[in-house]
LOVEX-20265 format. One line per 10 residues: their letters; for each residue y, z negated, x negated of C-alpha. Coordinates in steps of 0.1 Angstrom, whole numbers, plus 5000, padded with zeros to 4 digits. Layout:
N
a = Y,Z,X ~ ...
//
This chain:
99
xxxxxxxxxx = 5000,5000,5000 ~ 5034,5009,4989 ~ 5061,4985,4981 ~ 5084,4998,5006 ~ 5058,4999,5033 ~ 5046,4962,5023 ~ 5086,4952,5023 ~ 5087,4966,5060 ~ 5055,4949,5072 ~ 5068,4916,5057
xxxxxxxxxx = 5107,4925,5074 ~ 5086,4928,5106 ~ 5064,4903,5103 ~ 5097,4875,5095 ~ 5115,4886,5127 ~ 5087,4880,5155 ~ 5079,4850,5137 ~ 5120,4841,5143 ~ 5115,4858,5173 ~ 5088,4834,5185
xxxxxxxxxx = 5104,4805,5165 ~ 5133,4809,5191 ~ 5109,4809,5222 ~ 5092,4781,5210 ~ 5126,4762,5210 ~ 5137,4772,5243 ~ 5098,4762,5259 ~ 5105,4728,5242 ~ 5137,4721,5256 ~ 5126,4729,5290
xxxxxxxxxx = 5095,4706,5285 ~ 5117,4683,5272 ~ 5142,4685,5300 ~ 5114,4682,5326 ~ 5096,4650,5312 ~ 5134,4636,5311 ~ 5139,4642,5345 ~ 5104,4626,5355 ~ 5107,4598,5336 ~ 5141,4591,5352
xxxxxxxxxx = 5129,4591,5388 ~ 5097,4573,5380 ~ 5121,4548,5371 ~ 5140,4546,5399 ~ 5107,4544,5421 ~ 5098,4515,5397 ~ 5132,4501,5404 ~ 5131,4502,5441 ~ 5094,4495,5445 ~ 5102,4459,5429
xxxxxxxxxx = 5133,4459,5457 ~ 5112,4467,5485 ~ 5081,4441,5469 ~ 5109,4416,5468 ~ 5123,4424,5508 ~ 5085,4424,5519 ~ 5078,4389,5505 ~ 5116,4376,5519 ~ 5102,4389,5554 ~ 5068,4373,5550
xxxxxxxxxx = 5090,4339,5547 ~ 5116,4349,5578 ~ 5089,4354,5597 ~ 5073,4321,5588 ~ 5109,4304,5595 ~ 5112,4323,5631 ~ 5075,4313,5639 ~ 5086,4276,5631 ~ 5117,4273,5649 ~ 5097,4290,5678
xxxxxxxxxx = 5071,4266,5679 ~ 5090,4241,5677 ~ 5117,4246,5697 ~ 5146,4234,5675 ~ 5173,4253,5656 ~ 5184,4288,5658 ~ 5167,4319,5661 ~ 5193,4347,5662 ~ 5205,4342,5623 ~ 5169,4342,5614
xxxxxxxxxx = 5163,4380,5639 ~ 5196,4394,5618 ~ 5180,4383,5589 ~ 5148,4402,5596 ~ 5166,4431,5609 ~ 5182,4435,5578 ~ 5155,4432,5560 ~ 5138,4455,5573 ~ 5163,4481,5574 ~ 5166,4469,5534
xxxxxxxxx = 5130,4483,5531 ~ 5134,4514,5551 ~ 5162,4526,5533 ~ 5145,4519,5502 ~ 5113,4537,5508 ~ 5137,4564,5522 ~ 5152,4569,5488 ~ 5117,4571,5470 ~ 5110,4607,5452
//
């Protein structure tokens, strides 16, 4: 093989592997962009999971207060139902904003 014809197959051979050096680049920014984007809302599911955990265990405890006051026939009942109302529009708004 002549020198020219091996300096031409070498000139070809550097610019697809530039060529595909700059693809590679651009695939990994995307990936890159993608796994950022993930990660973020997996975190913000984490985030309001933990809210909603902690509104569902507030409830379990309203509830128990109501039932009590119920039962027993002594103290209010009405700040207790706002409370649980609340609550519960808490959760639904939460699990409303889950991706």
């Amino acid at each position: 093989m002549s020198k020219e014809k091996l300096d031409e197959t070498l000139g070809k051979v550097s610019e697809k592997a530039k060529e595909l050096a700059g693809e590679a680049v651009v695939i990994a920014q995307d990936v890159y962009a993608k796994a950022e984007t993930k990660t973020k809302q997996l975190a913000k599911d984490a985030k309001l999971s933990a809210a909603i955990a902690k509104d569902k265990t507030n409830l379990r405890t309203l509830y128990r207060e109501l039932g009590k006051a119920v039962y027993s026939g002594e103290g209010e009942t009405d700040p207790l139902k706002e409370k649980i109302t609340a609550t519960l529009a808490a959760i639904a708004e939460n699990e409303s904003k889950k991706g």
